[in-house]
C-alpha positions as CSV (number, residue, x, y, z in Angstrom):
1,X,0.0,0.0,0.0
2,X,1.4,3.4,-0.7
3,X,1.1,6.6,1.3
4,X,-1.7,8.9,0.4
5,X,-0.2,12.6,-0.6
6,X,-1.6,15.5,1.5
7,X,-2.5,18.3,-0.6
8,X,-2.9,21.2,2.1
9,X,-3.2,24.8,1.8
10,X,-2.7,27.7,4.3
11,X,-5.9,28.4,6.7
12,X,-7.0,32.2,6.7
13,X,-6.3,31.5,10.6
14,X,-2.6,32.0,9.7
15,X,-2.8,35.2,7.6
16,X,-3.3,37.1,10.9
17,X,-0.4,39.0,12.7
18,X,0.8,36.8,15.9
19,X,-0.9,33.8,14.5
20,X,1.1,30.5,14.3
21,X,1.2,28.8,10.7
22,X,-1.7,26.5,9.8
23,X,-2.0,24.2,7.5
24,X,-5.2,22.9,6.2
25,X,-5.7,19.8,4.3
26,X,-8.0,19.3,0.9
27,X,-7.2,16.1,0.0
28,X,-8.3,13.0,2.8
29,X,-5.3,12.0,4.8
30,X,-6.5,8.2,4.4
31,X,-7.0,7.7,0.9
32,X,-5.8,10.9,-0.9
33,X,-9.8,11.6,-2.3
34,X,-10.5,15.4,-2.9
35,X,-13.8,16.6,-1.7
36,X,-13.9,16.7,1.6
37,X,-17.1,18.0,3.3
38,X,-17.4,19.9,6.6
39,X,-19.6,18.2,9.1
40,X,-18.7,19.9,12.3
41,X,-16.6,23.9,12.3
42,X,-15.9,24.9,15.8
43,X,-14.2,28.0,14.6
44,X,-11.3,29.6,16.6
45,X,-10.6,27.7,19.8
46,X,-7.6,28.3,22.7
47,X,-5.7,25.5,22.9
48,X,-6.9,22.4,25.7
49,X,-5.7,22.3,29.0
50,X,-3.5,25.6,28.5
51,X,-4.4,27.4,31.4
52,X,-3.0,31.2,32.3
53,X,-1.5,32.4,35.1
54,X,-3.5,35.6,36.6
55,X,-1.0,38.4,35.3
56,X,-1.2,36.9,31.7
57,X,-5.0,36.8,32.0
58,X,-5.4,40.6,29.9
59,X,-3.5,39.1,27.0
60,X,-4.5,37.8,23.8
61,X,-4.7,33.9,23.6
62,X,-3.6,32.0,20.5
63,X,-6.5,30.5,18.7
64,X,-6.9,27.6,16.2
65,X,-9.6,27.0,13.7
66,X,-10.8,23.4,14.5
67,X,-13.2,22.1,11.3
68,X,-14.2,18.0,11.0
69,X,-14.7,16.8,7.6
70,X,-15.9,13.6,5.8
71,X,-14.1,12.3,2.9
72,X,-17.1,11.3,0.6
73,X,-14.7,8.2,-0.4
74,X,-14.2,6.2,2.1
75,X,-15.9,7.8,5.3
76,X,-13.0,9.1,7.7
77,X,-14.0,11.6,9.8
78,X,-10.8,13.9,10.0
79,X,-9.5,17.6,11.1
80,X,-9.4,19.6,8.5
81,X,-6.2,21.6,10.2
């Protein structure tokens, strides 16, 4: 069996100032199928279990877009980022 290629593009998450690089996927991570359609978007989230201390409280947090999506060919359920 061969590896399936990831065909990925950048998220608009990552064209803001301060915002980490994000890579989002078009092509299933499984199989390699294109069309790939959203079942659940979330939208920006703070990372899990990154709790801040009090005097950090007043500054920005990093957020991530979090997006699940079905690949129509063989049914994974997957992050699109």
């Amino acid at each position: 069996m061969t590896a399936a290629r990831i065909h990925a593009t950048r998220s608009p998450a990552a064209a803001r100032p301060g915002a980490l690089p994000c890579v989002a996927i078009t092509a299933c991570r499984a199989c390699g199928a294109g069309g790939l359609h959203d079942l659940l978007a979330f939208g920006e989230l703070p990372l899990a279990n990154a709790l801040r201390p009090r005097q950090g409280a007043d500054s920005p947090e990093l957020r991530f877009p979090l997006t699940l999506v079905l690949c129509a060919a063989c049914s994974l359920v997957q992050l699109r980022e």
